[in-house]
C-alpha positions, 0 to 999 in steps of 0.5 A, a space after each residue: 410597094 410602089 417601087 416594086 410594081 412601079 407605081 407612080 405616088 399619083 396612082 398609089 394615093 388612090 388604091 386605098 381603101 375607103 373605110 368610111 365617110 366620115 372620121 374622127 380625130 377619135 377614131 384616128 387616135 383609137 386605130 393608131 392606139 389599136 395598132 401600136 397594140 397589136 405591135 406591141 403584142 407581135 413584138 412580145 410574142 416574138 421576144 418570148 419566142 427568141 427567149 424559149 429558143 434560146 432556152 432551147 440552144 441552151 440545154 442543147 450545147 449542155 447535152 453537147 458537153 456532157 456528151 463530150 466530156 463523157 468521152 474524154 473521160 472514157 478516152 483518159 481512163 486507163 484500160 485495164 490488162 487482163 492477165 491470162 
């Protein structure tokens, strides 16, 4: 942040909020417990949605190549001549 906005680390150790008096060795570990949590939860969320997409590319190629097998199949059969 502070080399976007070109704050000096002076200035930036005072734009923080103040969440309470007083705190706790406790309460430290609990919010950083709390917080790896919810990274851990973000980073399972977005594994199981790389998961479901690639599920998804998957079945999308299959489709592709039945599509284009079928084709070569109608390109290879024979025509047949009919006799007038």
């Amino acid at each position: 942040m502070e080399r976007r906005f070109r704050i000096e680390d002076a200035v930036l150790k005072y734009m923080t909020v103040k969440l309470s008096e007083d705190i706790s060795a406790e309460e430290i570990q609990q919010a950083i417990g709390d917080i790896a949590a919810r990274e851990a939860a973000v980073k399972e969320a977005a594994e199981a949605e790389e998961a479901a997409n690639e599920e998804v590319v998957e079945k999308v190629v299959e489709k592709v190549a039945e599509k284009a097998a079928e084709k070569t199949v109608e390109e290879a059969a024979p025509v047949k001549e009919t006799e007038e």
